[in-house]
N, C-alpha and C positions, 0 to 999 in steps of 0.2 A: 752784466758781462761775465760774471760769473757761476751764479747759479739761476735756476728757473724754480720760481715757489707755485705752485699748486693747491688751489684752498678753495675748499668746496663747504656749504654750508649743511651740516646732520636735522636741521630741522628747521621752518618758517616760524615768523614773526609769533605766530599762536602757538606753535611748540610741536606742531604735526611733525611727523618723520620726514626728511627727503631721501633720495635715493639719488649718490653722486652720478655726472654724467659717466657714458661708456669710456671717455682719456682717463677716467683714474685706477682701473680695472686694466686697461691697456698698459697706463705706465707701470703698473704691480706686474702685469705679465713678462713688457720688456726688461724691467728692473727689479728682481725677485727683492735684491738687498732694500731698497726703498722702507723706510718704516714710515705709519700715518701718526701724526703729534695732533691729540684736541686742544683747540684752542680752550683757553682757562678760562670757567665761569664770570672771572671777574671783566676781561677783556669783554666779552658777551653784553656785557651790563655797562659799558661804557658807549655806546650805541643807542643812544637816546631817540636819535631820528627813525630809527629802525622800528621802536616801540609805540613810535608818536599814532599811530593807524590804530592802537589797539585802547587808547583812550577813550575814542570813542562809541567803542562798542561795550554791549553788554557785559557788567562786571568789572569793566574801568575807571570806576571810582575815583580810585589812592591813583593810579595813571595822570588822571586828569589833576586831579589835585596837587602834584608831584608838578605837572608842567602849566598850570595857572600859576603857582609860587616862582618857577623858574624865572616867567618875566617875559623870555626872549621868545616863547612860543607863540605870541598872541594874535598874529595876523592867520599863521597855521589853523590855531584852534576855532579862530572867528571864520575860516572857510569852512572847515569842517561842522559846523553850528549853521551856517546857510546853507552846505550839502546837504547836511539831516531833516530840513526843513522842506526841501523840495521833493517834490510829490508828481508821480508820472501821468496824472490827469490822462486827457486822450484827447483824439485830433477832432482840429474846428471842421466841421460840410466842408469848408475851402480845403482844407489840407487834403482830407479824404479825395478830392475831387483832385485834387492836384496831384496824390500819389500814385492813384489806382482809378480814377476818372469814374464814371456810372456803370460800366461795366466792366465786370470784375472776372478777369480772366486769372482759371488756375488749373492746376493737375491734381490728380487727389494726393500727391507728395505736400502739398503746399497746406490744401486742407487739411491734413494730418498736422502741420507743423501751428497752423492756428490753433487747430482743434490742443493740442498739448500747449501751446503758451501763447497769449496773444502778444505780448513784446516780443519773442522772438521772431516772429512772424513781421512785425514791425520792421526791426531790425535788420532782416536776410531780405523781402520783398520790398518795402517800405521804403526805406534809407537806403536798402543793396551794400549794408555793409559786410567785408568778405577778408576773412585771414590771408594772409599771404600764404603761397602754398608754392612746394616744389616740383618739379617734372621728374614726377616716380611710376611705377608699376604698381600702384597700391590698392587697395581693397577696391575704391569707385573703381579705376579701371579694370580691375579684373573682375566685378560686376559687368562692367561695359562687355569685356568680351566673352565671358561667357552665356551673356543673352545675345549677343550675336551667332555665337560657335550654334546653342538650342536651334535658333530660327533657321540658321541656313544650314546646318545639316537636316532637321526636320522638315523643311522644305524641298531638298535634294531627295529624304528618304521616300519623303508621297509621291515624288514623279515617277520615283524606281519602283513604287506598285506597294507600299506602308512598309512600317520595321516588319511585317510577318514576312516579307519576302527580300529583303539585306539580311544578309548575315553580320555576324560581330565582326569579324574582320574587317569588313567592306566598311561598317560605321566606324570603327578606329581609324581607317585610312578617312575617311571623309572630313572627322575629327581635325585631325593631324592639317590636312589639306587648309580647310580654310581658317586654323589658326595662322598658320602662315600668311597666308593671304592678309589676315584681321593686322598681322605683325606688320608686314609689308605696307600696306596703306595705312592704317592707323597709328603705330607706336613709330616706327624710325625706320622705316621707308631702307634704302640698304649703307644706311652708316652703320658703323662698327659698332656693337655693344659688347660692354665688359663681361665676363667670364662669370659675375654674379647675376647678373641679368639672363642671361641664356640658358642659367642653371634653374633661378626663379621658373622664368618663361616656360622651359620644358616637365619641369615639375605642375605646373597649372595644365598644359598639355596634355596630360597623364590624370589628371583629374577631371579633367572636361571627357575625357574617352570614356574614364570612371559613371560620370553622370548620363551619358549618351544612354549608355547600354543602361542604365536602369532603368532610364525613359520605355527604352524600348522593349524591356522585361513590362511596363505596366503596361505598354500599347498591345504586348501581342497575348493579353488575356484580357480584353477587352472589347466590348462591341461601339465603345465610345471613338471615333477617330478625328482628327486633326481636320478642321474645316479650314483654317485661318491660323496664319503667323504675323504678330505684332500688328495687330487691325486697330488702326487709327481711325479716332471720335476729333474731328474739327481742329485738325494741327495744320493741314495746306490743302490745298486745293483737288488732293488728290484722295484725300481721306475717305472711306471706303462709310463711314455714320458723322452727320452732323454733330454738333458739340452737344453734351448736356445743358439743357437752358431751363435756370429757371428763374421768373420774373418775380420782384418785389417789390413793391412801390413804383419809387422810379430807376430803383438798382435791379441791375441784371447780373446775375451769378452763371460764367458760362466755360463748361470745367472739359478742358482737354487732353488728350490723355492715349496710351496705345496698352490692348489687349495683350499679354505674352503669347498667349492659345486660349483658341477658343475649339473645344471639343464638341461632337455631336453625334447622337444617336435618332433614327427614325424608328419609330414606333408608333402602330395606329395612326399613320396619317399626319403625328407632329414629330417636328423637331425637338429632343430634350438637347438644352445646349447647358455646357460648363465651362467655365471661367478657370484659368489653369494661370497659376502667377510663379514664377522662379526666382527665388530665395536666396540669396549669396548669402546670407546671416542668418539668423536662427528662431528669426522669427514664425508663430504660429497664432494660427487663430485664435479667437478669444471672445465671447460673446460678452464678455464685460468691457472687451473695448470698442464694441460695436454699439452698446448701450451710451457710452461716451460721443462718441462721433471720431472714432479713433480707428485706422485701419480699414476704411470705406472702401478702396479702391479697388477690389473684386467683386464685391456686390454692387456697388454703381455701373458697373461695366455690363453683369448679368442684369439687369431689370432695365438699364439700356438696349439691351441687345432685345429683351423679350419685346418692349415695344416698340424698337425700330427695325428689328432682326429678320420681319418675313419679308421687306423687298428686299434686302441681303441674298437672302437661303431661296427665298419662293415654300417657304412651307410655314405654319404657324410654331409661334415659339412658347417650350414651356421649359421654364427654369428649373435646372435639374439641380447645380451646386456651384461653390467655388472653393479649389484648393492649392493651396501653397503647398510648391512644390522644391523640396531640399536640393540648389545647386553647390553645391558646396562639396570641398573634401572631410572627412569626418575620420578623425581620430580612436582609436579605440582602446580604452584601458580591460586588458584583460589576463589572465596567468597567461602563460608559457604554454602548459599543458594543454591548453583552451583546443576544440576541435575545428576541422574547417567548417561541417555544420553550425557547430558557436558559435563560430565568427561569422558565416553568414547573419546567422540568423539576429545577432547584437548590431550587423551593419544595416539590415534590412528595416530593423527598430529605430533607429538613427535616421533613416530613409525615408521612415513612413510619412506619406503626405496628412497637412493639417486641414481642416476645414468645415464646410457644413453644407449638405446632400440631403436633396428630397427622399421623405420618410417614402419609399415605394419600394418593396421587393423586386418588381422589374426591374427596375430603375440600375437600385443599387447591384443588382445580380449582371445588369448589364456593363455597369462604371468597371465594375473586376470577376470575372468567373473565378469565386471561392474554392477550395481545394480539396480534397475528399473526403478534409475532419470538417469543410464548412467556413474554414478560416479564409482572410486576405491577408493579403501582407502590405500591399500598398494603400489603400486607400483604409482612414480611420475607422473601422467600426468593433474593436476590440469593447470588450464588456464596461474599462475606464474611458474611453471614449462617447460617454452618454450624450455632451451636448454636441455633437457632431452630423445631426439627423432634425432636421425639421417638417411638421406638415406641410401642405397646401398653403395651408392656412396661416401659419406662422409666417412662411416666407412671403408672404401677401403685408404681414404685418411690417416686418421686418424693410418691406420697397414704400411702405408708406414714412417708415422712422427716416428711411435714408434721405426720401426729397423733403423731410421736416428739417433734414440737418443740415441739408444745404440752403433753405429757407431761411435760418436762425443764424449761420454764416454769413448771409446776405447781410441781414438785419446787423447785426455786430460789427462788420466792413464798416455798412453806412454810418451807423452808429462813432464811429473813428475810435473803438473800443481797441485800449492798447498795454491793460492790465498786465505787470507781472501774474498771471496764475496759470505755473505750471501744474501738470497732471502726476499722480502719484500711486502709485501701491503701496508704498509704503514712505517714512521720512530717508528710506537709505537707496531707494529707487524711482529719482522722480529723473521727470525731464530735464532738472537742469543737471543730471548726470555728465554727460556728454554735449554740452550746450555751449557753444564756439563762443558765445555771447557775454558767457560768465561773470569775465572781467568789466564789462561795463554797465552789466544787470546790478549786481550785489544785490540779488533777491534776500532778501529776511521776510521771510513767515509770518505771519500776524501786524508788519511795520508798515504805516504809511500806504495801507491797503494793499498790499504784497499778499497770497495764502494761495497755498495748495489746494488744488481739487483732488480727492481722493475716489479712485477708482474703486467702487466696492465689486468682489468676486458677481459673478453670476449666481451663486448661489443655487437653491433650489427652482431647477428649469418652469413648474406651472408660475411657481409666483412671478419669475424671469419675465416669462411671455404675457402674462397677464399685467405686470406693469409698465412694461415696453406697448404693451395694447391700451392704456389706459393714456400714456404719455403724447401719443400719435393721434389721440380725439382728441385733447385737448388744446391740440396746438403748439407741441412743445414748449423749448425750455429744458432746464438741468431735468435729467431723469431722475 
């Protein structure tokens, strides 16, 4: 009744740092006078229950010892002695059948989410276990709409005759148009939103116009253009390419999914089509994750489309590329002094699309007409950009690794394989980074058959290709 105490914890059980919530930052602002008092080491140490967790883990010895003498801990300690003994095995034929049935329907989001951990995978598809979550405007939704804002001003811009014939104007107004529209039908319809919201909102508004006009800087130096917007593989009935299918045993692997753009060039008589995917994060290609079975979902699409792609088009299909395409606002640290050429030219760097393009001078001279030193700007072919370019031939190799990955997929479904083993570059960058799952994983490394797969670099490109060729006769398996 008379005062209010406030007590926030400087560090967990292990000793890690926390960082108090945003009300004690708040109350120091409303309350300059406010002083913070640490609680005394010894108070700390009278909290036995707090420490009881770190018994028994490694290096809790005198812990454990300390609470066997106590006496009172023994039902505690005998749970945590049968926790440590149990082992996440994997599911009987029945469960498998019972989760996911013989045919195993996914997106390549989902494959990625095996391919990096088969428990989480368990966990999110499996059980469908799911955080509670709040009704925000947050990154998934503004993912949502700005692949919506892409498709439907892109599609508005091809009936107006391509970006070479709208001007920038006319696509900021088109921009602007059907975010409102996205606002009105999707987010809150015309309830009132707070003054933080409509600031959020119009600030994303202004970055979608941002991203628009870049699109259409790469569209109007190029012979590549816009055949298809978000071209669905076996989602309903109205899907423009059946699903990917592919049969093992008696499991069926049948992956459904939609195109962001799909681009095309005619030359001699074929079709070169490319796989165009939009990025709200910062993700880019990587041939070492592709060596994994990791980020499949643009090249599954292209080697789809090559051989389902001619009753689409009516022309024969050769697989030119596929590139990630930066949707995103991009930040920039740079002096004061900096020119607006720098800044161009530091934004357009930020900008550059990621991926990997048939080794063909036409080809590529057609993806972006270079500039009078030679250079592009959009599409990767800078001197560090070496694995960014593949033969004929490679990419032949490359659609053979991909239906081996989905083969081995299969096989490991049925198999009811449900192994903690996340993927890793490193011990400070694995999958269980960001992994919702954390709390009821308590992955440990080398424990109870728990271990990371480590993703080794691509390294030098002939050995690259030639083990990636050698892994796809064999019949896969870890590369």
């Amino acid at each position: 009744r008379e005062k209010l105490y406030v007590s926030y914890p400087k560090a967990d059980a292990g000793g890690a740092e926390l960082r108090p919530a945003f009300i004690v930052a708040r109350l120091q602002t409303l309350f300059p006078g406010l002083a913070v008092e640490n609680a005394s080491l010894a108070r700390l140490c009278t909290a036995p229950k707090s420490a009881l967790p770190l018994a028994g883990e490694k290096g809790g010895k005198a812990l454990r010892a300390y609470f066997d003498a106590a006496g009172i801990y023994d039902d505690a300690l005998r749970a945590m002695d049968r926790a440590a003994q149990v082992k996440r095995g994997k599911l009987s034929p029945g469960a498998v059948e019972l989760l996911y049935g013989r045919r195993f329907r996914m997106s390549a989001s989902r494959m990625d989410k095996l391919r990096q951990c088969h428990y989480a995978y368990f966990l999110q598809y499996g059980l469908k276990a799911k955080k509670r979550s709040e009704s925000v405007f947050d990154s998934m939704e503004a993912g949502t709409f700005l692949h919506y804002i892409l498709e439907n001003v892109g599609r508005e811009t091809m009936r107006l005759g391509g970006f070479a014939a709208v001007e920038d104007e006319k696509l900021r107004e088109l921009t602007r148009q059907y975010a409102e529209r996205f606002a009105k039908e999707q987010l809150f319809g015309d309830r009132q939103q707070s003054a933080r919201f409509r600031y959020l909102f119009r600030r994303t508004v202004k970055s979608a116009q941002e991203i628009i006009l870049d699109l259409a800087g790469e569209l109007r130096c190029s012979d590549f253009k816009p055949l298809a917007f978000e071209l669905s593989f076996g989602n309903t009935n109205e899907d423009e390419l059946p699903a990917i299918t592919v049969q093992e045993g008696e499991n069926t692997l049948q992956l459904n999914g939609k195109v962001d753009r799909v681009d095309g060039w005619i030359h001699e008589g074929k079709l070169y089509l490319r796989v165009m995917d939009y990025k709200t994060g910062k993700k880019k290609f990587d041939l070492a994750d592709v060596r994994y079975g990791l980020n499949l979902q643009m090249l599954l699409y292209l080697f789809a489309l090559e051989e389902q792609g001619e009753s689409l088009f009516d022309k024969p299909i050769v697989p030119a590329g596929v590139l990630y395409m930066p949707a995103r606002e991009e930040l920039l640290s740079m002096d004061r002094a900096s020119s607006d050429e720098q800044i161009r030219n530091s934004m357009a760097s930020k900008l550059r699309r990621s991926g990997l393009m048939l080794d063909d001078k036409a080809v590529l001279a057609a993806m972006e007409h270079p500039d009078e030193k030679g250079k592009t700007k959009y599409i990767p072919l800078s001197s560090h950009a070496l694995g960014s370019i593949a033969s004929a031939e490679q990419i032949g190799i490359l659609s053979r690794h991909v239906t081996q990955q989905m083969r081995d997929i299969t096989r490991e479904m049925a198999a009811g394989i449900i192994d903690a083993d996340p993927c890793c570059h490193n011990e400070q960058n694995t999958a269980c980074a960001f992994c919702e799952f954390e709390t009821i994983c308590h992955f440990e490394n080398g424990v109870g058959g728990d271990r990371l797969r480590y993703i080794r670099p691509a390294g030098n490109l002939d050995d690259y290709w030639e083990g990636l060729r050698r892994a796809t006769e064999e019949g896969g398996g870890e590369v």
